[in-house]
C-alpha positions as CSV (number, residue, x, y, z in Angstrom):
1,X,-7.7,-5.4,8.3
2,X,-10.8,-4.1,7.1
3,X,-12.6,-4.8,3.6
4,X,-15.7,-3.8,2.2
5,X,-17.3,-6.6,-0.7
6,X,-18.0,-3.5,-2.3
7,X,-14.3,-2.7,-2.5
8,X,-13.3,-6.5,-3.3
9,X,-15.7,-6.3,-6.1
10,X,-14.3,-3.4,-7.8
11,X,-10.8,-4.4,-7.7
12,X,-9.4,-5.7,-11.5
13,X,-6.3,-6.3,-13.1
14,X,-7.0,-3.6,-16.1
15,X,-7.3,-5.3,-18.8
16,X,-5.5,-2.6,-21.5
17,X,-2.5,-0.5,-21.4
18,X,-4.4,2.2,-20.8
19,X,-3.4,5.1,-18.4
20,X,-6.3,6.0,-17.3
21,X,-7.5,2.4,-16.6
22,X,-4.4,1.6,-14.8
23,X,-4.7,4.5,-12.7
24,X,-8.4,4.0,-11.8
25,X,-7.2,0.6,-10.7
26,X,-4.1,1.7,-8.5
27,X,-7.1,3.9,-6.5
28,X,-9.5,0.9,-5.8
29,X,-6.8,-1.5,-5.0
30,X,-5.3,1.7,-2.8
31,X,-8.5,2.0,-1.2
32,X,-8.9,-1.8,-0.4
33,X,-5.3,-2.1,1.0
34,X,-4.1,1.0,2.6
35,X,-7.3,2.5,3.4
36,X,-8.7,-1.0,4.4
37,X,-5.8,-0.9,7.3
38,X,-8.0,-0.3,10.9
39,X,-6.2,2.9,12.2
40,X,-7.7,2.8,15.4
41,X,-5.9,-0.8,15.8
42,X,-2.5,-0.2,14.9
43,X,-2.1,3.1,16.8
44,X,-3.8,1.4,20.4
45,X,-1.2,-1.2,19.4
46,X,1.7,1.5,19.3
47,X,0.7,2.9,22.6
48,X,0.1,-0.6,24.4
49,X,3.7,-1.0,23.0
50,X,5.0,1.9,25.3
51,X,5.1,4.5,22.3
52,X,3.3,7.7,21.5
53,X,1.9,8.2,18.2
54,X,1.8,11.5,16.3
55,X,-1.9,12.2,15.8
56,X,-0.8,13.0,11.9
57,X,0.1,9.4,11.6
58,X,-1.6,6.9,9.1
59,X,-1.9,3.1,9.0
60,X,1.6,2.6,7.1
61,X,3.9,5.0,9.2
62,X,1.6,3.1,12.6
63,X,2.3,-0.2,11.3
64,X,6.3,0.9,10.5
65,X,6.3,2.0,14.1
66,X,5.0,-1.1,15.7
67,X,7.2,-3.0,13.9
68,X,10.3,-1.2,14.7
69,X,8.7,-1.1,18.6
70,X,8.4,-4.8,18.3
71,X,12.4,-5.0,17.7
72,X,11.9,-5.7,13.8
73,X,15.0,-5.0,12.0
74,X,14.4,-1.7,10.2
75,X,15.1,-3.1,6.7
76,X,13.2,-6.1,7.2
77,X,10.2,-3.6,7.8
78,X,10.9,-1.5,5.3
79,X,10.7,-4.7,3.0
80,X,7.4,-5.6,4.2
81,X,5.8,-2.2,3.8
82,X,7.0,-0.9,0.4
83,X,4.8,-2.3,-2.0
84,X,1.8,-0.7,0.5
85,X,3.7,2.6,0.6
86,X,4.5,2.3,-3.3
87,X,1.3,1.8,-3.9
88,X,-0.6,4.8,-2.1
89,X,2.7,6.8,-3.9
90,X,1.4,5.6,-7.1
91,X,-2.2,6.8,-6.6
92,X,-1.4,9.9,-5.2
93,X,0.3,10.9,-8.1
94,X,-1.5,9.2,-11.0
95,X,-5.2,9.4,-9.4
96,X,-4.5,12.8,-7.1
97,X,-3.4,16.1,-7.8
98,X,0.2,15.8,-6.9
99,X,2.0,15.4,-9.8
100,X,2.0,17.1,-13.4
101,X,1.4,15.7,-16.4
102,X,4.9,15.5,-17.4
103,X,5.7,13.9,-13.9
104,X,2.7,11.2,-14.5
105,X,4.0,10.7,-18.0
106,X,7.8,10.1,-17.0
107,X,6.2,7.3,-14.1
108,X,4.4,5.8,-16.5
109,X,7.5,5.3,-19.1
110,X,9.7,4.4,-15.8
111,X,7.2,1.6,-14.9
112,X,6.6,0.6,-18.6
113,X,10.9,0.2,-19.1
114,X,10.5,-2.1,-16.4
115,X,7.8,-4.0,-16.4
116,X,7.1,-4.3,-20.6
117,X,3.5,-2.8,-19.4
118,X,1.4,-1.2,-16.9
119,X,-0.7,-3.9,-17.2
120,X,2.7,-6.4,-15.9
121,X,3.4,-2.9,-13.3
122,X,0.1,-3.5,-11.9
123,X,0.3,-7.2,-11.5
124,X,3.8,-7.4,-10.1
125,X,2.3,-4.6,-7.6
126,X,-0.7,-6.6,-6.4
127,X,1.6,-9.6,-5.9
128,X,4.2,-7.9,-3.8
129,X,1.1,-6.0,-2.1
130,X,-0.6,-9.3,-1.5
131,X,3.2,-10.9,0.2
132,X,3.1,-7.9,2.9
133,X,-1.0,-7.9,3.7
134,X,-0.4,-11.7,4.0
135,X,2.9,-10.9,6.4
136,X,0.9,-8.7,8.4
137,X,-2.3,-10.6,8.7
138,X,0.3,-13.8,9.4
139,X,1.6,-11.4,12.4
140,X,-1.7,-9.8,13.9
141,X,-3.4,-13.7,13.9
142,X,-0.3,-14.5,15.6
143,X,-0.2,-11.3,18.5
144,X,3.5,-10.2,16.9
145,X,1.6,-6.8,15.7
């Protein structure tokens, strides 16, 4: 994994229920985690592994596909890599142009239902996303991925 201070430093639990806070956040802790992820080393990984990887491929679908090369029960990765993938979801969407305003608004009340806050949402994201970086470091230290 890759991390810029820069990026450390600008990484926050927000601090209101605001929208616009939350989403800022979901990008820089996006940018830390999923962007932080060294392409280059997951896909030579892939290919030492036997397989070929699609040149349209990003860190999360690389790191899927190693796992699965590596014999990983597919459910097992999917568990690791959801709060990754659930969290580049929630920036696209929030923080990107690929959702309306109505669709941003019915995520937001989804997430609030559930969590009592996006402030509790973004917590219970980081802690999840923070389990699956840790996984993943835990298997590159060891040679597993």
């Amino acid at each position: 994994m890759m991390t810029s201070p820069q990026l450390i430093e600008q990484v926050h639990y927000p601090v209101t229920d605001s929208a616009k806070e939350w989403a800022d956040e979901l990008l820089a802790l996006d940018q830390l985690l999923v962007e932080g992820l060294k392409h280059n080393y997951f896909k030579t990984k892939l290919e030492n592994m036997g397989s070929k990887p699609d040149s349209e491929w990003r860190s999360i679908k690389l790191i899927e596909e190693c796992l699965k090369a590596s014999h990983m029960d597919e459910l097992q990765a999917d568990a690791i890599l959801e709060p990754l993938r659930e969290l580049h979801r929630l920036r696209t969407k929030m923080r990107g142009h690929a959702a309306s305003e109505q669709e941003k608004g019915r995520i937001r009340t989804q997430l609030i239902r559930k969590h009592g806050s996006l402030k509790q949402h973004f917590r219970s994201l980081t802690e999840d996303c923070h389990k699956a970086v840790k996984l993943l470091s835990g298997m590159v230290e060891k040679g597993t991925l």
